[in-house]
C-alpha positions as CSV (number, residue, x, y, z in Angstrom):
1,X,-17.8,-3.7,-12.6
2,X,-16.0,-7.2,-12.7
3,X,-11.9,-6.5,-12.9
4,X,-11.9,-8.3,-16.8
5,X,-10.7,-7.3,-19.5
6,X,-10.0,-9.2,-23.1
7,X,-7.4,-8.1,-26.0
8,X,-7.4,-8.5,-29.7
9,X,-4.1,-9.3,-31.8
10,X,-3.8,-7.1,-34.5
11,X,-1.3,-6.6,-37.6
12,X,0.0,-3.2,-37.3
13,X,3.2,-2.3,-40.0
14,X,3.4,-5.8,-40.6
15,X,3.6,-6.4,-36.7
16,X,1.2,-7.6,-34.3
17,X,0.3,-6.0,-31.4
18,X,-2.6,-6.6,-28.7
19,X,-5.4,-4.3,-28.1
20,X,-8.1,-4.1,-25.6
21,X,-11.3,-5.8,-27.5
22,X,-13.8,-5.6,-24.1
23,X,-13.6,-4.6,-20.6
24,X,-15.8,-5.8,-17.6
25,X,-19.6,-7.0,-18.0
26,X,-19.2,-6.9,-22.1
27,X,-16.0,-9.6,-21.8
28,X,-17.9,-12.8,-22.7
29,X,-17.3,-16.5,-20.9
30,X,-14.6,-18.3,-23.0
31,X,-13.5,-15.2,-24.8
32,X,-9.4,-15.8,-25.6
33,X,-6.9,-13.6,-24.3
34,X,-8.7,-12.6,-21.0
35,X,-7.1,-11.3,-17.7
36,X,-9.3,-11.2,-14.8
37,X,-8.4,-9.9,-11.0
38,X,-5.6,-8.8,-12.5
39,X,-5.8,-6.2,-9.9
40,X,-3.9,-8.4,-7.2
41,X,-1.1,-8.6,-9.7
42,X,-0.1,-5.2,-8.6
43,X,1.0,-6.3,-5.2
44,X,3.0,-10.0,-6.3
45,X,5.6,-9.3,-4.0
46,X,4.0,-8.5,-0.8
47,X,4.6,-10.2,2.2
48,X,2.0,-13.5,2.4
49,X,-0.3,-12.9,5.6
50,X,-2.0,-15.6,7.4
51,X,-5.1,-15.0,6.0
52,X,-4.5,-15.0,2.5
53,X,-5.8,-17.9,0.4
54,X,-3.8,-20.9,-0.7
55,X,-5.3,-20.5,-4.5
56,X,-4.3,-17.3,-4.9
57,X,-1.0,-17.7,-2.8
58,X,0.1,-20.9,-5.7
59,X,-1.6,-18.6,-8.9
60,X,0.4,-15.9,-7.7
61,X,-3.6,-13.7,-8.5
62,X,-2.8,-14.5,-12.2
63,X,-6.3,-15.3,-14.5
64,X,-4.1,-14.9,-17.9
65,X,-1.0,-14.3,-19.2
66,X,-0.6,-11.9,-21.6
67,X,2.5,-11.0,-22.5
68,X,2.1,-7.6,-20.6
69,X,2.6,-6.4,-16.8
70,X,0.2,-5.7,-14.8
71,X,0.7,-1.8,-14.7
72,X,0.0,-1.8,-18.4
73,X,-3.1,-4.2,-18.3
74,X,-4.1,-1.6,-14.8
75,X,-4.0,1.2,-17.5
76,X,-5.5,-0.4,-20.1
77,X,-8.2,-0.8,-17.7
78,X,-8.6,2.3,-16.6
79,X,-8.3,4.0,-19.8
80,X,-11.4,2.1,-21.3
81,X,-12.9,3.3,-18.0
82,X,-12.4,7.1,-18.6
83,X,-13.1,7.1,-22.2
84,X,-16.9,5.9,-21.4
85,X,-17.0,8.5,-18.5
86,X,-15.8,10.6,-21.0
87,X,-18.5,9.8,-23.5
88,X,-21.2,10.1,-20.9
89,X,-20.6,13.7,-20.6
90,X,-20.1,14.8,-24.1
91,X,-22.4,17.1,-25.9
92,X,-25.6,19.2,-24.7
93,X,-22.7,21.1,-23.0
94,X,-21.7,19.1,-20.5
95,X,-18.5,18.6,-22.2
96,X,-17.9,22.7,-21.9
97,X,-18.8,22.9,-18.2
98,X,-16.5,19.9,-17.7
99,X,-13.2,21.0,-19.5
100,X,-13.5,24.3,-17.1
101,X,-14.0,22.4,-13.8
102,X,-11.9,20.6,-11.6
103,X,-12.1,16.7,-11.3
104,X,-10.9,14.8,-8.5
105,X,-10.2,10.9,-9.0
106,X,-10.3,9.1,-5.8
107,X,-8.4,5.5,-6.3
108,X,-8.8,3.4,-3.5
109,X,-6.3,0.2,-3.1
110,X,-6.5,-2.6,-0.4
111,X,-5.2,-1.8,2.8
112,X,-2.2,-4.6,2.8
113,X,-0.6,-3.4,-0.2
114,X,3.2,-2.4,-0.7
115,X,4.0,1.0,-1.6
116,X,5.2,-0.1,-4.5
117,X,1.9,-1.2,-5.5
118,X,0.1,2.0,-4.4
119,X,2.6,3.9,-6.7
120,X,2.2,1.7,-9.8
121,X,-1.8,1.9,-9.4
122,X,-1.3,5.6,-9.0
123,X,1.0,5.8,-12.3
124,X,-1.8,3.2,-13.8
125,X,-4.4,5.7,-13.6
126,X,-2.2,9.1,-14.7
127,X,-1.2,6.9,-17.9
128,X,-4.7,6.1,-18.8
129,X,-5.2,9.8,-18.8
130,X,-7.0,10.7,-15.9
131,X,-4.6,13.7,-14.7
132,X,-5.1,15.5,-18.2
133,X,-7.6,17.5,-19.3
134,X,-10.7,15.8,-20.1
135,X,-10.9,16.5,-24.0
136,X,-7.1,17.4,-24.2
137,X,-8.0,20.9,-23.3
138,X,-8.8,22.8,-19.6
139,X,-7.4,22.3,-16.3
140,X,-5.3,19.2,-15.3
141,X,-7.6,17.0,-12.7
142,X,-6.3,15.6,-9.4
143,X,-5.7,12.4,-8.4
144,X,-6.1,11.4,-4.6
145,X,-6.0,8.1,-2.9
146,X,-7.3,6.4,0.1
147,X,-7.1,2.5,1.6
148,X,-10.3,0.8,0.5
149,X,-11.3,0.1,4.9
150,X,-10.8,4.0,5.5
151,X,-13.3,4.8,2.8
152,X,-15.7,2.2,3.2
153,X,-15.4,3.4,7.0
154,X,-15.8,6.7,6.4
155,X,-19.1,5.4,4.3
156,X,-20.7,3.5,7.1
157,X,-19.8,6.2,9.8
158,X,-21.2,8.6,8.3
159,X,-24.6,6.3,7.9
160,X,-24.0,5.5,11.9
161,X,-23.7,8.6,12.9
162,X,-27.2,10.0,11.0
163,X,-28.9,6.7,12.9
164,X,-27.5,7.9,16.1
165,X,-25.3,4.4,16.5
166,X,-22.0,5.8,17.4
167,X,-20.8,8.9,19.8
168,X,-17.4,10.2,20.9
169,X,-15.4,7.6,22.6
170,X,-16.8,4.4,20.8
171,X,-15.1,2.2,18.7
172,X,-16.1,0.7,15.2
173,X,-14.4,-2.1,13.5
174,X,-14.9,-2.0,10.1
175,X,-14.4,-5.4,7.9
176,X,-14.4,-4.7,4.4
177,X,-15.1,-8.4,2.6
178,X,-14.7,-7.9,-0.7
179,X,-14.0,-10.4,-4.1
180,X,-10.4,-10.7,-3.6
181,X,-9.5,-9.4,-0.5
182,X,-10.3,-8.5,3.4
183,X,-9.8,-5.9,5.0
184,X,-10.0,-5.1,8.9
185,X,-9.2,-2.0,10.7
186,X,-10.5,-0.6,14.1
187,X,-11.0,3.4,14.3
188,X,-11.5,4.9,17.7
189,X,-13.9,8.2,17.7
190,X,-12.7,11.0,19.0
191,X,-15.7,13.7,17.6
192,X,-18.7,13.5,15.7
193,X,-18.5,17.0,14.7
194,X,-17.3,17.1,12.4
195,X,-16.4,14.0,11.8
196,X,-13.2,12.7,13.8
197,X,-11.4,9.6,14.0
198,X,-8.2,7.6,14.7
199,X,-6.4,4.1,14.0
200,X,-6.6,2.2,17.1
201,X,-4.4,-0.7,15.5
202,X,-2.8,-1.4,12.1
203,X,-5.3,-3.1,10.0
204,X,-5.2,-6.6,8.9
205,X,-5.8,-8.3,5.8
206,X,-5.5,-11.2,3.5
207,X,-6.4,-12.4,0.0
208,X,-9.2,-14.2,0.2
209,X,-13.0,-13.1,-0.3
210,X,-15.9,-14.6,-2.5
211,X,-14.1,-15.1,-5.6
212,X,-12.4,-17.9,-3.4
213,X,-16.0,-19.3,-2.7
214,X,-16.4,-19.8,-6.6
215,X,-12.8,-21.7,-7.0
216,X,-14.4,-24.0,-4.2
217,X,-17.5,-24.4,-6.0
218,X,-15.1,-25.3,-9.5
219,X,-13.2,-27.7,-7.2
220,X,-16.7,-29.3,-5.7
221,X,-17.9,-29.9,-9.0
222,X,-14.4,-31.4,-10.3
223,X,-14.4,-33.8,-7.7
224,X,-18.3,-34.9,-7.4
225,X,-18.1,-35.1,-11.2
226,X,-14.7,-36.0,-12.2
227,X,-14.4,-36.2,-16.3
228,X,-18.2,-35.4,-17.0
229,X,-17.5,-31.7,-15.4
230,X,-13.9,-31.5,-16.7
231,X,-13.9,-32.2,-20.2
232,X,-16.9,-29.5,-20.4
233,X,-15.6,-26.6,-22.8
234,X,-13.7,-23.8,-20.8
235,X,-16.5,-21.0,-21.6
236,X,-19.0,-23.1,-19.7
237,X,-16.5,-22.8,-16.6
238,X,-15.2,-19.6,-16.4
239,X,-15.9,-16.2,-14.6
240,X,-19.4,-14.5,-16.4
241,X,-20.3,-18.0,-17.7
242,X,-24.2,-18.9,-17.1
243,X,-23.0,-21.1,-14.7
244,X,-21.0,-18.5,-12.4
245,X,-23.8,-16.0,-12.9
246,X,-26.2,-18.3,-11.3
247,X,-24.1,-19.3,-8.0
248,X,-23.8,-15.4,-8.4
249,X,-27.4,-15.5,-7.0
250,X,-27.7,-18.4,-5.0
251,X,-24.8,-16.9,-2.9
252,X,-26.8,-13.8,-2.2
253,X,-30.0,-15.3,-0.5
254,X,-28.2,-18.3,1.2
255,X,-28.6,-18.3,4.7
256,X,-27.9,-19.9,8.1
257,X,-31.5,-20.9,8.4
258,X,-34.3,-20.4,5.6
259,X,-37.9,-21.2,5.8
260,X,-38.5,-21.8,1.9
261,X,-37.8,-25.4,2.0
262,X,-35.8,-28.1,4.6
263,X,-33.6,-28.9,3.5
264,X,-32.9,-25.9,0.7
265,X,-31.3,-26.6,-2.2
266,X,-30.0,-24.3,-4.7
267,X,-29.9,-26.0,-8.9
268,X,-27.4,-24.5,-10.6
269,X,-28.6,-25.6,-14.6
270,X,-25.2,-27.5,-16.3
271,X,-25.7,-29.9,-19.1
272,X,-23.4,-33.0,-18.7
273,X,-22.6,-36.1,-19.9
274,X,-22.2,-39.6,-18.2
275,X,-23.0,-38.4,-15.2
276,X,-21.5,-40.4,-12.3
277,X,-24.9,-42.3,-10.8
278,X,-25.8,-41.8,-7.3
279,X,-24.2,-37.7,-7.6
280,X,-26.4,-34.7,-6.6
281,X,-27.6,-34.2,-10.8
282,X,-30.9,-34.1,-12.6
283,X,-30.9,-35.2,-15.5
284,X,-33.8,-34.4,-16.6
285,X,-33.2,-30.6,-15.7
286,X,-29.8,-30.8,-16.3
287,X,-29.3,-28.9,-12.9
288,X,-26.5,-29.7,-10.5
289,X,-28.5,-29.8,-7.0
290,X,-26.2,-28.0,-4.3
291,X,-27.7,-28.4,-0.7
292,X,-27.3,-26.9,2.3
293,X,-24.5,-28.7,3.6
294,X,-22.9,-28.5,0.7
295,X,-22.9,-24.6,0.3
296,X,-21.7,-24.6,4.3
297,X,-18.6,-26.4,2.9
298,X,-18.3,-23.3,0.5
299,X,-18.7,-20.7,2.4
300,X,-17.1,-21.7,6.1
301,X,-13.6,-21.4,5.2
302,X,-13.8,-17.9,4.1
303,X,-16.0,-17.3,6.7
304,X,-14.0,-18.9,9.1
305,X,-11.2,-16.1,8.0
306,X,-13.0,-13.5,8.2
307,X,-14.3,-14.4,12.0
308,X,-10.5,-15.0,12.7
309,X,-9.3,-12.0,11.5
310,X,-12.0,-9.8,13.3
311,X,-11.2,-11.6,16.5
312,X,-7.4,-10.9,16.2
313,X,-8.4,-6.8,15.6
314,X,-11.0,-6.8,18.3
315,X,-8.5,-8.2,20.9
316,X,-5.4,-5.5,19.6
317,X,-8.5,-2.6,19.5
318,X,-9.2,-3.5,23.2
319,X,-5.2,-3.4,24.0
320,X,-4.9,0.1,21.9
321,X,-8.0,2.1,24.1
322,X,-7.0,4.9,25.5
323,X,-6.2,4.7,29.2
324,X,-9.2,4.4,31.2
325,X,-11.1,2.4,28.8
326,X,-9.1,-0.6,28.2
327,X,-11.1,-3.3,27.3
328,X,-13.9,-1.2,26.2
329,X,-13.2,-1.4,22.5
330,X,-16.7,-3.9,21.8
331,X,-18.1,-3.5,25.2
332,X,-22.0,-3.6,25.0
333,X,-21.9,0.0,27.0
334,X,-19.7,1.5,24.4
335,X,-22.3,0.5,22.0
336,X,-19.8,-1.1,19.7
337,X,-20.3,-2.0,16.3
338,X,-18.6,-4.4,13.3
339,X,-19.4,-2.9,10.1
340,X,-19.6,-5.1,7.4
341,X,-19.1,-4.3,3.9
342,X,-17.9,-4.6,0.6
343,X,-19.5,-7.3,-1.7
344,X,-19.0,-10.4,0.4
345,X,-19.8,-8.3,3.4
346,X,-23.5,-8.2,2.4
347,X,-23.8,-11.5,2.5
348,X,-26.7,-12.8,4.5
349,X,-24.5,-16.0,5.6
350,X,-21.0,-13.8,6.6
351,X,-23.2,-11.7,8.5
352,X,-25.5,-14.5,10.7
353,X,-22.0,-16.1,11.3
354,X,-20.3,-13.0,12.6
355,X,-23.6,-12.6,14.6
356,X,-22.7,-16.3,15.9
357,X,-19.2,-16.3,16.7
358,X,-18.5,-15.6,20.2
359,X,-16.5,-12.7,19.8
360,X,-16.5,-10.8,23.3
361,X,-18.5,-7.4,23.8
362,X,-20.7,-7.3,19.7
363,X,-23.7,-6.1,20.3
364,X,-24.3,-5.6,16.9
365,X,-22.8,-6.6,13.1
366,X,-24.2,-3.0,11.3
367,X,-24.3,-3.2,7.5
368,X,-25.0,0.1,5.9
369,X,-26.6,0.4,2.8
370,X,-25.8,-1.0,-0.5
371,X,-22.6,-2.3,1.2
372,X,-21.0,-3.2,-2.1
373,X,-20.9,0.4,-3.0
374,X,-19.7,1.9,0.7
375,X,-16.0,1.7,-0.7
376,X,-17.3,3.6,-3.6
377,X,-19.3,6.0,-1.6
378,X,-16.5,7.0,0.7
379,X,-13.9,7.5,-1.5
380,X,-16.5,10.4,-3.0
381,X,-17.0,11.6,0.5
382,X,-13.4,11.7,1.3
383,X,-12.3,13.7,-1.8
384,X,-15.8,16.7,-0.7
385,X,-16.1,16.0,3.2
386,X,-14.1,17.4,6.3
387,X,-13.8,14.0,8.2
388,X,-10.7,13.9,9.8
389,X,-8.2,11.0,10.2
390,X,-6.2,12.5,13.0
391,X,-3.5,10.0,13.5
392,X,-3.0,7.1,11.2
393,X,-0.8,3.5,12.5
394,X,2.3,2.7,10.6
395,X,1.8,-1.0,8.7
396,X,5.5,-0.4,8.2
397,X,8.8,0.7,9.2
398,X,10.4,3.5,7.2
399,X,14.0,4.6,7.2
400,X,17.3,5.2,5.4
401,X,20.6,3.2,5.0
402,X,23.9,5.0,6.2
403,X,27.3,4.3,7.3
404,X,26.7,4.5,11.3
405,X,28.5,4.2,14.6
406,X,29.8,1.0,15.2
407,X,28.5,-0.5,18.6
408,X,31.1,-3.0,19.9
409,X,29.9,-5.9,21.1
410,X,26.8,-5.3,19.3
411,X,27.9,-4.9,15.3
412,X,29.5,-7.6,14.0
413,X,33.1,-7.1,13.4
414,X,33.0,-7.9,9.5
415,X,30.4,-4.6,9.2
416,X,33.5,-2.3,10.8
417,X,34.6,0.4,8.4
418,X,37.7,2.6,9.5
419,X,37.5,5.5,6.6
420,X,41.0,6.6,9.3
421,X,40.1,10.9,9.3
422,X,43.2,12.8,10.0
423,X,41.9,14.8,12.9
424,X,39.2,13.5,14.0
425,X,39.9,10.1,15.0
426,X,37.6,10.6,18.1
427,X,34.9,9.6,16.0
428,X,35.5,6.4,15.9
429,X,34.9,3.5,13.0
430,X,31.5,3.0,11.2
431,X,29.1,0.5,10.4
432,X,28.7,-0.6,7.3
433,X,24.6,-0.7,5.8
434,X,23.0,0.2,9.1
435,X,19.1,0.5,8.3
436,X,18.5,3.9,10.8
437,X,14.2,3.7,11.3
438,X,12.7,7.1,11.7
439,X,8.8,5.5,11.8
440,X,8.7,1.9,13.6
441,X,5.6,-0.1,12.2
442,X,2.5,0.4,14.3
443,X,3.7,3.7,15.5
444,X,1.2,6.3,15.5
445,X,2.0,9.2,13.1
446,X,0.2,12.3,12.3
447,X,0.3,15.0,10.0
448,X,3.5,16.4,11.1
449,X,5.1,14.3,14.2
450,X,8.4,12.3,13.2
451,X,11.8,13.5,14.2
452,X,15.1,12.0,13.7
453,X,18.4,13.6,14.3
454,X,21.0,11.9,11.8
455,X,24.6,12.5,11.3
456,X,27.0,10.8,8.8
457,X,30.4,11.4,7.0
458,X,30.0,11.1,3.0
459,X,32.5,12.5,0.4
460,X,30.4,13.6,-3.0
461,X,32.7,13.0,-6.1
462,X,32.1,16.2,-7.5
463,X,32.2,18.1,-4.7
464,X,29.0,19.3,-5.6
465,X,27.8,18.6,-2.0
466,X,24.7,17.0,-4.0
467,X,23.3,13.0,-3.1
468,X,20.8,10.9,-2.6
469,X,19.5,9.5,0.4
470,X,18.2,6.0,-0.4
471,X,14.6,5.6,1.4
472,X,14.0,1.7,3.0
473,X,10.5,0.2,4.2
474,X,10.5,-2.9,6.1
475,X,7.5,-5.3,6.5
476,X,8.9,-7.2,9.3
477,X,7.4,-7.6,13.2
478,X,11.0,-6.6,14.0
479,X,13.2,-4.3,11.7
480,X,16.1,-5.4,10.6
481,X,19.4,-3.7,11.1
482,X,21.4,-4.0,8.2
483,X,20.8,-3.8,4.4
484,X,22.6,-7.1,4.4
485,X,23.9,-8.7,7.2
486,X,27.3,-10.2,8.2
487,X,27.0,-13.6,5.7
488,X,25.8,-10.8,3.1
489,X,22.3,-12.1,3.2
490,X,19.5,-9.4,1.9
491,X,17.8,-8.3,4.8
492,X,13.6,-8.0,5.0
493,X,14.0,-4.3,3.5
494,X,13.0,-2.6,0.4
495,X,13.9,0.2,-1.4
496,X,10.8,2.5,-2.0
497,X,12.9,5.9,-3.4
498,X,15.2,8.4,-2.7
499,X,15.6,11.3,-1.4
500,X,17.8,14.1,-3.3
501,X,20.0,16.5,-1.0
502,X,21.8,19.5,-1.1
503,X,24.4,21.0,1.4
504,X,25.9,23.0,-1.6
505,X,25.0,26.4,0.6
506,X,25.6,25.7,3.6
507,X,27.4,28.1,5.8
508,X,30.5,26.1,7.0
509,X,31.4,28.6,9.8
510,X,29.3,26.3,12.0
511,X,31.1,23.2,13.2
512,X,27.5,22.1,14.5
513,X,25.9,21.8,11.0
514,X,29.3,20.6,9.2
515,X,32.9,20.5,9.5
516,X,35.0,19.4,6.8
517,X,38.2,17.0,7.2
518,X,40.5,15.6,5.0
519,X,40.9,12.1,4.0
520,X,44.0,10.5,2.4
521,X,42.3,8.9,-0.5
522,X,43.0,9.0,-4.0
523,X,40.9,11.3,-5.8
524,X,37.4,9.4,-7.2
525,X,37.9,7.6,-10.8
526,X,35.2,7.4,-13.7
527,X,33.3,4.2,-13.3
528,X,35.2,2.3,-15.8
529,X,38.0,3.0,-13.3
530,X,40.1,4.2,-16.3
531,X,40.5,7.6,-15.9
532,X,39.9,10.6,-13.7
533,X,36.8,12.2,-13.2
534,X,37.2,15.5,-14.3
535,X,37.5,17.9,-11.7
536,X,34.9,20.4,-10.9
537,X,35.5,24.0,-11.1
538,X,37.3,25.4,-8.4
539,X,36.3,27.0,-5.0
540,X,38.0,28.2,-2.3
541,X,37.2,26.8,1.1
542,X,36.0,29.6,3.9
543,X,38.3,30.2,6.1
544,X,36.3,32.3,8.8
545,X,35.2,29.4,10.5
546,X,34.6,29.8,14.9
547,X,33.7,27.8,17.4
548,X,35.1,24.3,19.1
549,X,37.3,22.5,16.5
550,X,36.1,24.5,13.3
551,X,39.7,24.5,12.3
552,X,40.8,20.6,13.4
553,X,42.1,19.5,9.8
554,X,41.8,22.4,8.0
555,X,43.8,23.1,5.3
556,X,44.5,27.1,4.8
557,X,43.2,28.3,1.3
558,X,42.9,24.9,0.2
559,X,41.3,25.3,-3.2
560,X,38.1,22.0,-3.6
561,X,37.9,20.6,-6.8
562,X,41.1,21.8,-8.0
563,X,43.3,19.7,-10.3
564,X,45.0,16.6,-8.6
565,X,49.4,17.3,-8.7
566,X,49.4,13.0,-7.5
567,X,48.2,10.1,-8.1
568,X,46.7,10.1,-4.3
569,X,45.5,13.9,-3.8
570,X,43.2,13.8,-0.8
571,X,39.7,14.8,-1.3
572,X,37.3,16.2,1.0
573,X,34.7,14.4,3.4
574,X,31.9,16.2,5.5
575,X,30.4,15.7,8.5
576,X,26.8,16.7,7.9
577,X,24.8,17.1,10.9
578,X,20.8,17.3,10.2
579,X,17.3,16.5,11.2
580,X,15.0,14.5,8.9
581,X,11.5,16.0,9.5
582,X,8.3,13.5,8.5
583,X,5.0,14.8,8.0
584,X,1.8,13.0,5.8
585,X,-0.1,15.0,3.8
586,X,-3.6,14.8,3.5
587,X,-3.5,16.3,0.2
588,X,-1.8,13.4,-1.6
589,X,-1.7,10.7,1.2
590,X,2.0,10.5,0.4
591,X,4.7,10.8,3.6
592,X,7.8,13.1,2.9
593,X,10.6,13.5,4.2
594,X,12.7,16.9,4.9
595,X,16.4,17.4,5.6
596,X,16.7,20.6,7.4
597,X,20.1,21.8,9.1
598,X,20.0,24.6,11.6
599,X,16.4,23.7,13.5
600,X,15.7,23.5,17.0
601,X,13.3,20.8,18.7
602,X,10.6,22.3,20.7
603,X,9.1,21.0,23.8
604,X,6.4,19.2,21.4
605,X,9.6,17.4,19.1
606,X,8.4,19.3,16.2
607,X,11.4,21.0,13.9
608,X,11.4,25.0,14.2
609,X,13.3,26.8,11.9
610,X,16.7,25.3,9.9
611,X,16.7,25.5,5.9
612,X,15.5,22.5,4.1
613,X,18.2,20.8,2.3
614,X,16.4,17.7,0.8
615,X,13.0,16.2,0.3
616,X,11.5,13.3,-0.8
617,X,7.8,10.9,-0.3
618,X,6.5,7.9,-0.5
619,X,2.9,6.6,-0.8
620,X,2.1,6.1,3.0
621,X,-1.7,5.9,3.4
């Protein structure tokens, strides 16, 4: 179904509001207030790739504005979607066995987009109601997700596998070509049964597809035509016009070579006036005549893109083999394989030209069937099947922002921070907005593998022992250090979420989880800097604290919280000692993150025992 959908102003209580009026194949050419590919709208702020195109880069992906965000046009979307699923099933008691069963949505999203943008299509589809009940009544349903390359490879290796095309130890690059974007990503396989697999490399992508093949065609006809093509009325020009639906069909049977005619050419019917002479257009037919050089200049730089972009994987994949079989990845005895689908993956002309290119070691382009639907198909067969992903590649890096040891001669000196401790002035300054990576981008990780011991001195306001740890993802080749760097420039970070903490209950007798100290600051004011917070019930300190320097600083019966006698009554700052565990679920396809205190590393780096203290996740897969 074509991403469209057109609104309706309405008066409502004397105010006008928009609603949705049609959504995909019933949203007519020319029809006003129409968003289209509004899909890529989701993802405005992601990091431009060499491979996305120019049109899309300049339109920023926007068909229509409409006064709304793209979230709430996403849900509009969707909703229209689920309210004619939901009619489909109503009555003859399908309805009945429905509201007592479990549903499982599958969204799929491209395989370059933010986390941001995986989050907002996720909180699309909850708000168009696909997490409730499906008449308002029965169980809630569950919402999974998965990259649009994993399912459509998990779609054609299953199709491989039943023709006997792949075996343990080959490797499959799967391109998925779709309308509005490519995706490329190389899986290595480990077992056939049941089904396992691996990332080789972090996938690569771009915006570009066949919906860039029509905006050449637009721009072919613009300047062949000039005014007699660009005074014709909008509806006559846009996406779903007769004119669209017909190079609709000419792309799909135009190939390298055909037998029909020499040289082919493909009419596209257009009515025009004052017609420039000597241009490729019957008048009599009132057909534009597109030949095949001129649907070559169409195609090719798409095509061209897609070639690229499969070289660039194929070349990593054979870098990324296990040891042993380095440079195996699309060697003709591994039997190798590009699979292409996705909409403009089934095209006769992609294919022939992939077949073409001299990319090292293809024996053969493999497109399964109904290639247009493989993203489709694998998202259902993800959600019911066992297929493993055993170890996915990081297109990111992931960390938290502390205040860290300063490295002399590495930080520079304007990031010091000297927060003076009594007692512990072995510890040395800090430095200010360090960016501390627990998962570097391309770094394998599986379903439980990160590890990161962390340390940092923080004094809560409250004394509640309660804060957030702010959670940073980096696009960059090489991660930045710093939030914001010594000129106070904004480094190549984002914030993606938090994660909430608490040490509230933490037994202080051990100096190797945390060991309080006193600072000679004036107790924290409100944020209008006015007056005092007020101060939080009191609580005595423990005093039975052991081991090496558990009683450096301490203050005997010192009572936390209690009611400052000065204008600079010291509070309290901690030095929290913890591990941040990472794991990925393949329940939700969301990474979290766990604070523990008082685990031990095993010989494998995995966390073994300690008491969680915090948790948070972010949309990973």
């Amino acid at each position: 179904m074509p991403t469209a959908i057109s609104y309706k102003h309405v008066t409502v209580g004397g105010r006008t509001e928009s609603q949705v009026a049609h959504v995909g194949f019933e949203v007519l050419p020319g029809a006003p207030h129409t968003a289209t590919c509004f899909k890529l709208l989701l993802d405005e702020k992601v990091k431009l790739t060499e491979f996305d195109d120019p049109t899309v880069v300049a339109l920023g992906g926007l068909a229509a504005q409409l006064g709304k965000s793209a979230v709430e046009i996403t849900t509009d979307f969707l909703s229209e979607i689920f309210d004619c699923l939901k009619r489909q099933f109503k009555g003859n008691g399908r309805d009945l066995l429905l509201m007592n069963s479990l549903l499982v949505f599958c969204i799929t999203y491209p395989a370059t987009w933010s986390d941001k943008a995986k989050r907002d299509t996720i909180a699309a589809a909850k708000a168009a109601g696909m997490r409730s009940g499906f008449f308002g009544e029965g169980q809630d349903h569950v919402i999974i997700s998965i990259s649009e390359p994993e399912a459509a490879a998990i779609a054609a290796l299953i199709e491989m596998l039943e023709d006997g095309k792949i075996s343990p130890g080959d490797a499959v690059a799967v391109c998925d070509s779709g309308g509005g974007t490519i995706d490329m990503v190389v899986y290595y396989i480990e077992a056939t049964s049941p089904m396992t697999i691996r990332h080789l490399v972090p996938g690569l992508g771009g915006k570009f597809g066949s919906t860039a093949i029509d905006r050449a065609l637009l721009s072919l006809l613009l300047s062949t035509f000039g005014d007699s093509f660009n005074n014709l009325d909008e509806a006559k020009k846009r996406p779903g016009s007769p004119l669209m639906k017909q190079f609709e069909e000419r792309k799909a049977v135009f190939r390298t070579e055909s037998s029909r005619m020499d040289p082919p050419i493909y009419p596209l019917r257009l009515s025009m006036t004052n017609v420039p002479y000597g241009t490729p257009y019957d008048s009599a037919e009132a057909e534009v005549l597109i030949n095949k050089e001129m649907m070559e200049s169409l195609f090719d730089p798409s095509v061209q893109m897609v070639i690229a972009l499969v070289k660039k994987q194929i070349d990593a994949g054979n870098e990324a083999m296990p040891e042993g079989k380095k440079n195996q990845c699309m060697s003709p005895e591994r039997r190798p394989y590009i699979a292409s689908v996705g909409g403009f993956g089934s095209s006769d002309y992609l294919i022939e030209c992939l077949k073409k290119a001299a990319i090292d070691g293809i024996k053969e382009v493999f497109s399964p069937y109904h290639p247009q639907l493989a993203v489709a198909r694998g998202a259902a067969f993800h959600a019911v099947s066992d297929i493993e992903v055993l170890e996915r590649l990081s297109r990111r890096h992931y960390g938290v922002c502390l205040n860290w040891s300063f490295e002399e001669g590495v930080d520079p000196e304007v990031m010091k921070y000297n927060p003076n401790w009594k007692g512990q002035e072995s510890l040395g300054p800090l430095c200010k907005n360090r960016l501390i990576w627990s998962i570097a981008k391309g770094e394998l990780v599986t379903e439980r593998k990160v590890i990161r011991n962390l340390s940092f001195i923080f004094t809560p306001e409250d004394n509640s022992l309660e804060f957030e740890l702010d959670l940073y993802v980096s696009n960059a080749d090489h991660a930045p250090r710093y939030l914001q760097d010594a000129e106070g420039d904004n480094a190549t970070a984002e914030h993606i979420g938090k994660m909430w903490m608490n040490f509230g209950d933490i037994d202080y007798m051990d100096p190797d989880i945390c060991t309080p100290q006193k600072l000679e600051t004036a107790a924290p004011l409100s944020k209008d800097k006015k007056k005092r917070k007020k101060p939080a019930p009191k609580k005595k300190a423990n005093k039975k604290m052991k081991g090496p320097g558990a009683n450096k600083g301490r203050v005997e019966e010192e009572e936390i919280g209690a009611e400052p006698q000065e204008q600079n009554k010291a509070t309290y700052s901690y030095l929290m000692k913890f591990i941040i565990e990472i794991f990925l679920m393949k329940s939700d396809g969301e990474l979290h993150f766990q604070a523990k205190t008082g685990a031990t590393i095993d010989e494998n780096g995995n966390a073994v025992g300690g008491v969680v203290r915090g948790a948070g996740k972010v949309d990973f897969t």
